[in-house]
C-alpha positions as protocol buffer text, in pm:
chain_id: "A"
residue {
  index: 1
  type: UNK
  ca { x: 11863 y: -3383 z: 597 }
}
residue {
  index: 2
  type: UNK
  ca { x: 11868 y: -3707 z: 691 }
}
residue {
  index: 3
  type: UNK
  ca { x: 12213 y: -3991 z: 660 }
}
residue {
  index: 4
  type: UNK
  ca { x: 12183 y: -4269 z: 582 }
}
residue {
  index: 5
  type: UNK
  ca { x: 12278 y: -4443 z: 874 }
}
residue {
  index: 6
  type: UNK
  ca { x: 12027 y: -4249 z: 1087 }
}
residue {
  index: 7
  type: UNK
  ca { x: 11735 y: -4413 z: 825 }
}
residue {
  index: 8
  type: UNK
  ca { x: 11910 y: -4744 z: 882 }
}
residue {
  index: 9
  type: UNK
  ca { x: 11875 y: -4725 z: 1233 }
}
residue {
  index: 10
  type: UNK
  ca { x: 11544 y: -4597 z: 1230 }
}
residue {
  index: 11
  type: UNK
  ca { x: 11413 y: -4905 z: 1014 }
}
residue {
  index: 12
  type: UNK
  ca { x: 11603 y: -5099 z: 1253 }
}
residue {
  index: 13
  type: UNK
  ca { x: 11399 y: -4932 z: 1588 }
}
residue {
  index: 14
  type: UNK
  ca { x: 11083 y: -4995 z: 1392 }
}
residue {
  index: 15
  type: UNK
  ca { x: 11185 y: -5345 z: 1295 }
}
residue {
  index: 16
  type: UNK
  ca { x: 11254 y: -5395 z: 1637 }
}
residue {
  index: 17
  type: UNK
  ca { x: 10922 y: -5216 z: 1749 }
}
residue {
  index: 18
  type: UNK
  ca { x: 10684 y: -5439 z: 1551 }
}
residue {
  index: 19
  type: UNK
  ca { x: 10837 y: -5744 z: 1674 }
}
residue {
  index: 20
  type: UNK
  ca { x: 10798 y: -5624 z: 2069 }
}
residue {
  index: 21
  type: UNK
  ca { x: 10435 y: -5517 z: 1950 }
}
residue {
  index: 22
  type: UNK
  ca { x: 10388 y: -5851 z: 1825 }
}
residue {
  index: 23
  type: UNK
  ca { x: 10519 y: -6037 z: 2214 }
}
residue {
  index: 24
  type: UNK
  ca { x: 10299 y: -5799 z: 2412 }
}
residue {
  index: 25
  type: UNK
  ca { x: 10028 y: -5873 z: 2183 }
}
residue {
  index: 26
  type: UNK
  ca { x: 10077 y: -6233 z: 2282 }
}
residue {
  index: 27
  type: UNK
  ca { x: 10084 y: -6196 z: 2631 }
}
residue {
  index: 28
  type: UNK
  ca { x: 9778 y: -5961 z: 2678 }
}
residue {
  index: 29
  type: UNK
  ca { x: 9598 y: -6237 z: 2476 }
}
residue {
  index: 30
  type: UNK
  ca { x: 9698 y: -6477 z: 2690 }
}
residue {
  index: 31
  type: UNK
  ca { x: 9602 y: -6286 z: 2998 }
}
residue {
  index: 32
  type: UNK
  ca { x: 9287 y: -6211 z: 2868 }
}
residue {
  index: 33
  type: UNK
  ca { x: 9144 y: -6559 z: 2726 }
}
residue {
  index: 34
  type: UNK
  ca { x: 9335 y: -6748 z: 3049 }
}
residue {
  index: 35
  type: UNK
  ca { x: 9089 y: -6440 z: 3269 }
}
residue {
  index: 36
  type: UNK
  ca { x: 8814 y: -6559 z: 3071 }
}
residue {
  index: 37
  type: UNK
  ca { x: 8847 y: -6902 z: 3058 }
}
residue {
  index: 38
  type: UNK
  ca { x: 8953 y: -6991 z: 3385 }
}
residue {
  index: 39
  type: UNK
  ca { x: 8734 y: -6720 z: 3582 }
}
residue {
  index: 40
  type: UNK
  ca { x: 8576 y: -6951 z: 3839 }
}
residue {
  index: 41
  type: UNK
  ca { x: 8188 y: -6891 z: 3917 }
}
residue {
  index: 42
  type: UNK
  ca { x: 8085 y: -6775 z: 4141 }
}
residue {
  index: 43
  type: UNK
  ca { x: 7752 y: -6805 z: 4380 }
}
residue {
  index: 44
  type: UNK
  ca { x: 7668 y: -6391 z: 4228 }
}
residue {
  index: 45
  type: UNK
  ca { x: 7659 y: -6448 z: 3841 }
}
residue {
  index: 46
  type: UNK
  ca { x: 7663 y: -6085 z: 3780 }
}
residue {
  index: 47
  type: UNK
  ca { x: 8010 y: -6046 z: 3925 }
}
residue {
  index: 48
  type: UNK
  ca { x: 8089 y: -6369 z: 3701 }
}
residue {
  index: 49
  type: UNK
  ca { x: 7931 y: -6216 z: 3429 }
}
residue {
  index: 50
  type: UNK
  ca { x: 8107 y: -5875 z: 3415 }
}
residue {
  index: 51
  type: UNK
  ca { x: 8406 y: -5969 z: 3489 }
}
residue {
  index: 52
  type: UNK
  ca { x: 8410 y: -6213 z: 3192 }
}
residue {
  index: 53
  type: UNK
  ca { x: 8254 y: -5917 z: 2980 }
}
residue {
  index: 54
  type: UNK
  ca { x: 8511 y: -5677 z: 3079 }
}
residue {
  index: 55
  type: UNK
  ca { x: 8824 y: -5934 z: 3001 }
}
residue {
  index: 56
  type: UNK
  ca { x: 8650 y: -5955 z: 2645 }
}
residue {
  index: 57
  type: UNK
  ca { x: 8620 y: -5589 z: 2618 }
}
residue {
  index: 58
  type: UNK
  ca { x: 9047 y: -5586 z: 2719 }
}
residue {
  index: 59
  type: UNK
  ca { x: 9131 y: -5865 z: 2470 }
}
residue {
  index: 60
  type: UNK
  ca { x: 8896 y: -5653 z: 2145 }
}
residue {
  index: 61
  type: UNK
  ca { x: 9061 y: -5329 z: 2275 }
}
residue {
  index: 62
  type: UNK
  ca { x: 9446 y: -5468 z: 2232 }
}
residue {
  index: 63
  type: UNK
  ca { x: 9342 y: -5635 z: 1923 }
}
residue {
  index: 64
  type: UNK
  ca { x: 9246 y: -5324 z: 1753 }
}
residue {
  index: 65
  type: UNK
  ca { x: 9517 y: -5126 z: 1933 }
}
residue {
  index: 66
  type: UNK
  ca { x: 9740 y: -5402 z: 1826 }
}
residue {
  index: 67
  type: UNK
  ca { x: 9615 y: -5410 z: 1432 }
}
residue {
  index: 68
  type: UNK
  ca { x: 9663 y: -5024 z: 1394 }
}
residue {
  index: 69
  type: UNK
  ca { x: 10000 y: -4978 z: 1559 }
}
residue {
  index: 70
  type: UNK
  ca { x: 10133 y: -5297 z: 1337 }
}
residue {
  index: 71
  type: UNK
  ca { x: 9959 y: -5085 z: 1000 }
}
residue {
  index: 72
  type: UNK
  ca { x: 10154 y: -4809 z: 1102 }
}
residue {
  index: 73
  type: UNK
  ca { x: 10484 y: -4966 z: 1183 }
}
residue {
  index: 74
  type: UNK
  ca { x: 10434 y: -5126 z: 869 }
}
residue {
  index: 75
  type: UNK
  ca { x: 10387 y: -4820 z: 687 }
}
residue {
  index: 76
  type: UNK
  ca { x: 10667 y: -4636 z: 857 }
}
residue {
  index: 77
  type: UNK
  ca { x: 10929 y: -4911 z: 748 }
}
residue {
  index: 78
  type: UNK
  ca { x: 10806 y: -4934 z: 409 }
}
residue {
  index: 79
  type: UNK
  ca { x: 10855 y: -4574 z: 402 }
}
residue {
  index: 80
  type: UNK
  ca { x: 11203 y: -4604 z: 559 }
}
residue {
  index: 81
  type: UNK
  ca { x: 11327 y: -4874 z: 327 }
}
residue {
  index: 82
  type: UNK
  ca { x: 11217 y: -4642 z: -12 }
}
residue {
  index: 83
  type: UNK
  ca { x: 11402 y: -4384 z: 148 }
}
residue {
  index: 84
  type: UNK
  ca { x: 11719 y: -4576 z: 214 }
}
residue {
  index: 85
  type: UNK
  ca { x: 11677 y: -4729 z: -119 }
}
residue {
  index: 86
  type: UNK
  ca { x: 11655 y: -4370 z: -260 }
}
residue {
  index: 87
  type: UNK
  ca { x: 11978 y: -4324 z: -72 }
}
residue {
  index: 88
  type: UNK
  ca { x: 12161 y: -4584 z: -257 }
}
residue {
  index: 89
  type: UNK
  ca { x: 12076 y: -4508 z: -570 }
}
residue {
  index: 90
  type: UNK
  ca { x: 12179 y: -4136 z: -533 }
}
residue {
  index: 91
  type: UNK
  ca { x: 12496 y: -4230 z: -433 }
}
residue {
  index: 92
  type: UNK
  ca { x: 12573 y: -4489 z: -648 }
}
residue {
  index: 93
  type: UNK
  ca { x: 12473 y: -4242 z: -904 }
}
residue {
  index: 94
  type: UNK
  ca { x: 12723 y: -3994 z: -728 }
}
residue {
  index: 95
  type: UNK
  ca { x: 13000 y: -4261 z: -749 }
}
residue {
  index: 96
  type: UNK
  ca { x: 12974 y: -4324 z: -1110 }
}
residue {
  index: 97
  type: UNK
  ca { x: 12951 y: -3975 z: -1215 }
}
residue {
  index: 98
  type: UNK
  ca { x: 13295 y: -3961 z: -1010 }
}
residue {
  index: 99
  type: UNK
  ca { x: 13443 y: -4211 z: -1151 }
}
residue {
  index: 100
  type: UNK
  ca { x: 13316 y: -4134 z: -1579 }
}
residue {
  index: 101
  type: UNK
  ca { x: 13618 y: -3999 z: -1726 }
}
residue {
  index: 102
  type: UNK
  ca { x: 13576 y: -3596 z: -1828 }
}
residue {
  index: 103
  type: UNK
  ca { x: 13605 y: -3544 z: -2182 }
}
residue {
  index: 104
  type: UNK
  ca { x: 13854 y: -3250 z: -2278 }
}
């Protein structure tokens, strides 16, 4: 059974995940597209060529690695907060049924 702390902190991790998810993201675009756009050519346009084809083939890999990791972070911390939220309700519920007076 989990506490409710321990589902706090794990929406926290995931918070924290999809946010580091999103600055790699960034970066390997940037890597890519600067590999791509800046690749000088050279006198062998096949090297050219497939080296410019392969830094595509990186930048539509991370995207799509990218997209489904951020679907399922997104998931998991929806997930998380309806559990928390759960959480709070049962023990506000608990609270109240402590506090009603007992009848005699």
């Amino acid at each position: 059974m989990l506490e409710f702390r321990d589902v706090v902190w794990m929406l926290l991790q995931w918070k924290r995940f999809k946010r580091l998810l999103g600055g790699a993201t960034g970066m390997f675009w940037l890597l890519c597209s600067s590999g791509v756009l800046f690749l000088p050519e050279e006198e062998d346009g096949e090297t050219w060529f497939w080296a410019r084809i392969s830094l595509l083939v990186c930048l539509l890999a991370s995207t799509i690695v990218s997209l489904w990791l951020y679907i399922a972070a997104r998931r998991e911390i929806k997930r998380l907060e309806r559990v928390s939220a759960d959480m709070r309700i049962e023990e506000a519920e608990a609270q109240r049924q402590r506090k009603a007076p007992r009848p005699r």
